[in-house]
N, C-alpha and C positions, 0 to 999 in steps of 0.2 A: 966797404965796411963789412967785416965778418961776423955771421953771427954766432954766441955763444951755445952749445949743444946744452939742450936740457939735460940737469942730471939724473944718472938712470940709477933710484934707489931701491931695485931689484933685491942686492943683495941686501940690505939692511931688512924689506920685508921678508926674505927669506928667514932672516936667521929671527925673525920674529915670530915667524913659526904659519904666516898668513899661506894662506891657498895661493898661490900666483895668477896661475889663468882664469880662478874665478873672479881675485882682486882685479886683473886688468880688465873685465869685461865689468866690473864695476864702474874703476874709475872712464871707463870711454862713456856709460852710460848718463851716468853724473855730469861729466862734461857734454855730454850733447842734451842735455835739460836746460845744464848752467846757461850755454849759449843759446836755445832757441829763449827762455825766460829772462834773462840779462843782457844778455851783448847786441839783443836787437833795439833795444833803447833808444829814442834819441834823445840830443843832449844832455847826457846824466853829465852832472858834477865830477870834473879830475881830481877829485877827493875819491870817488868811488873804482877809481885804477886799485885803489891798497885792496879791496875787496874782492876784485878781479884777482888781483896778486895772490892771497890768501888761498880764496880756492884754488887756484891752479896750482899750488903747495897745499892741497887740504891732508895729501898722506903722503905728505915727500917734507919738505922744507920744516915744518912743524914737529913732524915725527922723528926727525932726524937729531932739533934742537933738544928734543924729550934723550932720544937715545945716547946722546953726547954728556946731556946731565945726570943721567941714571950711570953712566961709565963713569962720571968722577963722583958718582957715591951719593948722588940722590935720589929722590923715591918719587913717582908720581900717582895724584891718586882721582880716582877716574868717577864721576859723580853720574847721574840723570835727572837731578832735582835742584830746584832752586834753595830749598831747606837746608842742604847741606853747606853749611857757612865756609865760604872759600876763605875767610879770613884767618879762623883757625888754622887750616889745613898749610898758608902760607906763612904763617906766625912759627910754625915748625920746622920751615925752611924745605917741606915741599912745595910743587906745583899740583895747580887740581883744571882738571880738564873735562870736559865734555865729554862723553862717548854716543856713539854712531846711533841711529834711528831713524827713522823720516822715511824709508823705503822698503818695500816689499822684498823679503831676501831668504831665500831657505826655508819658505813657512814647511815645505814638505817635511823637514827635518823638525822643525819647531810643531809640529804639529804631534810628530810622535811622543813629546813630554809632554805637550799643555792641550787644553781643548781648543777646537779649531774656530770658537766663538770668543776669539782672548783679543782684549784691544791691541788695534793694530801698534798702537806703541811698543808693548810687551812684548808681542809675536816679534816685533823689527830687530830691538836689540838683542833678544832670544838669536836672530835667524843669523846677524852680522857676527855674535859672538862663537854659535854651532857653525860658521861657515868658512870660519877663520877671514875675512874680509875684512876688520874693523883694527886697526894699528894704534889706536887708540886705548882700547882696551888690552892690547897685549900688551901695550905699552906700561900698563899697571899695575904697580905692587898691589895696592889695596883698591877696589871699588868701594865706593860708601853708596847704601841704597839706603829708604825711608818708608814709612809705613803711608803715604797719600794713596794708595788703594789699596783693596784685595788682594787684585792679580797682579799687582808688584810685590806686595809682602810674600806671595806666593812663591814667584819668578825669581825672588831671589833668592830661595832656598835651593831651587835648581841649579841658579847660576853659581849658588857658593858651592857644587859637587863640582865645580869644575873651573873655579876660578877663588882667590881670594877676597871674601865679603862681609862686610861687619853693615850692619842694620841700626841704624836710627829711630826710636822710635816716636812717631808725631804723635800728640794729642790730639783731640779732634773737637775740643772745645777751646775758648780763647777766655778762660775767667783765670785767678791768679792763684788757683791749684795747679792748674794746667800750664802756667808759665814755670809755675817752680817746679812742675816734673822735668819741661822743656830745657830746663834752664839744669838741671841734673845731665838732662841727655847733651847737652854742650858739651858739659865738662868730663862728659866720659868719650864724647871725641876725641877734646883736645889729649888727653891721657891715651887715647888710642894710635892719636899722628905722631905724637911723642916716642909712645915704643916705637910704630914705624921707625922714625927717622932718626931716632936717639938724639933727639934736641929737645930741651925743656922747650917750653913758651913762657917767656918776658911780658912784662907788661911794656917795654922799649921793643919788642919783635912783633906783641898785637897790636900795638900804635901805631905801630909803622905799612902794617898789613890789613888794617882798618881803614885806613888815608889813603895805600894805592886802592882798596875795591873802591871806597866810596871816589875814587877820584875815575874810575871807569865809570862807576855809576852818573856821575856830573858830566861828562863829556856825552852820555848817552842821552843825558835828560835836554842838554843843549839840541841834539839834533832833532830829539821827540817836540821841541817846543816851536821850532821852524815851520814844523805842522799844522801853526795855527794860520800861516798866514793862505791868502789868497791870487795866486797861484800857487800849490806848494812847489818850494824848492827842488826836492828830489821823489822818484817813485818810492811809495810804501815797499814794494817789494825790495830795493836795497836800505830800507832803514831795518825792514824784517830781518835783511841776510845781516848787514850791522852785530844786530842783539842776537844770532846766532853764532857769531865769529865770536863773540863774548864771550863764549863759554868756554873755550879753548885755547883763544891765542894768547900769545906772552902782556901782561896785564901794562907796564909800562908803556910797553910798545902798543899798543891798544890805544891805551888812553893818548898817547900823542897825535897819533895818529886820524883818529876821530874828532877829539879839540879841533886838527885842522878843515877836515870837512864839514865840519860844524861851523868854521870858520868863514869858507868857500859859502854856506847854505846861507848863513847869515849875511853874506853881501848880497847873494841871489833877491834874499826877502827885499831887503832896503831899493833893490834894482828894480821889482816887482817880475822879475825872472823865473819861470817853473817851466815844469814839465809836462806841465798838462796845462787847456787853456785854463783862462779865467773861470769861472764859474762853472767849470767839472762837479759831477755830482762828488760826494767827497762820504766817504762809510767807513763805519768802524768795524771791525772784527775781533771777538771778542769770542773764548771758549778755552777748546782742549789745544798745550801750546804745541807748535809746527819745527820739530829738529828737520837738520838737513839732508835732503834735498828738499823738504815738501814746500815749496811753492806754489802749488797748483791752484788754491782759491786767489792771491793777490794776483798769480798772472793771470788769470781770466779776470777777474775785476777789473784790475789796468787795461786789459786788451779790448775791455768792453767802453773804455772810454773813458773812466770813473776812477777815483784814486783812493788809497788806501790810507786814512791819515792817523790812524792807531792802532795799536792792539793791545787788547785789554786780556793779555792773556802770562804764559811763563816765559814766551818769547817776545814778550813786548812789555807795558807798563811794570807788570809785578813784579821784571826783575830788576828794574833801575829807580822805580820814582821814590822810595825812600833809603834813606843814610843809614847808616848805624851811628851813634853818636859821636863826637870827637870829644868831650867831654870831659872821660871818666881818666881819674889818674890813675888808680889801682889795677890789679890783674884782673878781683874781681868784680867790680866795677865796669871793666869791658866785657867780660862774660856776660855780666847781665845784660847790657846792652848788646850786646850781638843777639839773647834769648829773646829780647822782646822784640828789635826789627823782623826777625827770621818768622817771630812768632803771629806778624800782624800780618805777613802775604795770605792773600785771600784765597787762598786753594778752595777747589769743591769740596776737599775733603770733612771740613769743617761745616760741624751744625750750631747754632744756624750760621749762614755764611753771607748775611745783608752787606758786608762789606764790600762784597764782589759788585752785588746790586748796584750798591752806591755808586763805585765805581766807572760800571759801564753808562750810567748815564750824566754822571757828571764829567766825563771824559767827553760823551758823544756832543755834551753841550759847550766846553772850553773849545774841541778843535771845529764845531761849525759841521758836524755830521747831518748829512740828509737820512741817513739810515743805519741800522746795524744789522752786521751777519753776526749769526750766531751760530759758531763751529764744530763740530762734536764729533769725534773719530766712531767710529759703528764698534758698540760693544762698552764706549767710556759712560758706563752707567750713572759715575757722579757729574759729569756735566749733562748730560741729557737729563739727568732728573731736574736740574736748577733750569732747563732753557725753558718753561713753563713760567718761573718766578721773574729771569729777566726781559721776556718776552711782554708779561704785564707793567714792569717798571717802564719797559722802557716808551711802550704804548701810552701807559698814562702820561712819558713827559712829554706827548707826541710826534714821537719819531716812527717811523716802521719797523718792522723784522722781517728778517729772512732768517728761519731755523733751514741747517743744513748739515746731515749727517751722511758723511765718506769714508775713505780709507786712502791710505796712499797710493794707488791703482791708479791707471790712467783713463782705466776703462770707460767710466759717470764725466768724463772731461765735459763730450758736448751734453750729454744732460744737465749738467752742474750750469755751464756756458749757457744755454736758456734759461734757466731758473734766474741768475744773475741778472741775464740782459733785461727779463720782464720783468724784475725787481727795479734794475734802475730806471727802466722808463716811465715807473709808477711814482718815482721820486719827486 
């Protein structure tokens, strides 16, 4: 039996405009993480092959179906926030995709625009886009950014000298001034993906593009709910990668795809089938969210023995557990409703922000948490000022904490890797 050569998508990254030898010394690095954090597993779930599959097409297979669509006359437009409503964006008959972060890249270069104390999120996607390494973003007509911090509202001033950028702007309170400013800034997206792609939005194109997000979103909330049982079904760190692959891959194909591992997890539970033993210490994580590659706290967690069974973060609960309505018959009737789901995610950014609160410990008490880590990228000012507030909620419901503040660097691995271990032993 002969095997099929992998395709060499050289030239398409070429004429993307990417660095080559710096992208290739990407992608090998990427892949020797993916595999010592993933592929040393045992027994994961043959549902989680698709995610294996995924990445090893993370800038081939994926960029290619983007490039092929942008050749018959589509637009693709490239987000970093969960604010930015993917429904609109596909109600116009583009696609909207994730762009790169999660890794330390070019800060030398990123440092000459921004101060060298800039959260390492900023610095990442600054370093992937000055480094030419990110096919995602070149892949983009339009980036849509958002005002959830400073040093993003900042950074995208920068980034729109050199890339095309239009700005959202959040409120930062959640009372019903601020819905109806929110709910203004909708509709001057939807008016913006429109010029993009010269397609109105229908109230029969947001219906239909309401029902597939929320139907990604339902497939995700099936496998977050596997989580409560005991053994969980599969490691946190591939439910983690899961809701990162979200943000990217083609939404149909997604959503089937996931239904069936979700599928596979739920016979696991009925089986009492996991991956880890019985009565594994079992912690929540909960903070600043983790683009890819960043792995680094679930795989030490898992490595330490203990399992990962939420995240109460943009790459975990906040981007899946609630709907946008199916409801509304009118155009604007679903505008409003896309303003209030969008407008109820509990970012830091929001004062006060008790919803987040609630959140992490009503999550830590549904899935059975012995503990919670509490995440914070060095420099993300608005979640380290709230790890004070969750750190008391979560104490009074009496659970523990662990406050931990990193960066995507390898360097704090075995520092981090004892801080954990003595945590769960205190469990």
């Amino acid at each position: 039996m002969t095997e099929t050569a992998a395709p060499d998508y050289h030239q398409m990254w070429a004429e993307l405009g990417l660095d080559l030898p710096t992208h290739d010394m990407l992608l090998q690095a990427v892949g020797g993480m993916y595999g010592d954090a993933y592929l040393t597993q045992p027994n994961r779930p043959e549902g989680t092959g698709y995610l294996d599959f995924v990445l090893s097409e993370v800038h081939g297979l994926r960029i290619k179906e983007l490039d092929d669509f942008r050749k018959q006359g589509g637009k693709v437009v490239g987000t970093f926030c969960l604010y930015v409503p993917e429904e609109i964006v596909r109600a116009a008959g583009a696609w909207c995709v994730g762009l790169c972060a999660g890794a330390e890249f070019a800060y030398d270069q990123v440092e000459q625009i921004m101060p060298r104390n800039t959260c390492a999120l900023i610095k990442s996607f600054m370093g992937f886009k000055l480094a030419k390494v990110c096919p995602y973003i070149e892949s983009s007509d339009l980036v849509i950014g958002e005002t959830t911090c400073d040093g993003k509202k900042k950074a995208y001033e920068l980034l729109g000298d050199i890339h095309n950028v239009y700005v959202m702007e959040l409120p930062q309170t959640k009372d019903a001034k601020a819905l109806a400013f929110w709910r203004e800034r909708v509709a001057e997206l939807m008016a913006k993906v429109e010029e993009l792609t010269g397609n109105k939005v229908t109230a029969d194109s947001l219906r239909t593009a309401i029902k597939e997000v929320n139907d990604k979103r339902r497939a995700l909330q099936r496998i977050a709910a596997t989580f409560k049982a005991d053994p969980v079904p599969m490691s946190g760190k591939d439910r983690l990668l899961a809701t990162q692959i979200a943000f990217y891959d083609d939404v149909p194909r997604f959503t089937q795809m996931m239904n069936t591992l979700a599928d596979e997890l739920e016979a696991r539970v009925a089986r009492g089938e996991g991956v880890a033993p019985k009565g594994a210490k079992r912690v929540l994580v909960t903070g600043t969210p983790m683009a890819i590659p960043n792995w680094k706290l679930h795989d030490i967690i898992e490595k330490a023995g203990a399992v990962v069974v939420g995240e109460e973060m943009c790459t975990g609960s906040r981007y899946y557990q609630d709907l946008v309505s199916e409801d509304a018959t009118t155009l604007d009737e679903m505008i409003d409703d896309i303003a209030e789901k969008y407008l109820d995610i509990n970012c830091a950014c929001f004062t006060p922000n008790q919803g987040r609160i609630d959140d992490v410990v009503r999550m830590a008490k549904d899935l059975g948490a012995d503990g919670v880590i509490d995440y914070t990228l060095n420099f993300c000012g608005l979640y380290a000022m709230e790890q004070h507030s969750v750190e008391d909620a979560v104490k009074a419901a009496g659970l523990p904490v662990l406050r931990i503040e990193t960066d995507y660097s390898m360097e704090d691995v075995g520092q981090l890797s004892t801080r954990v271990e003595a945590f769960l032993e205190m469990l």
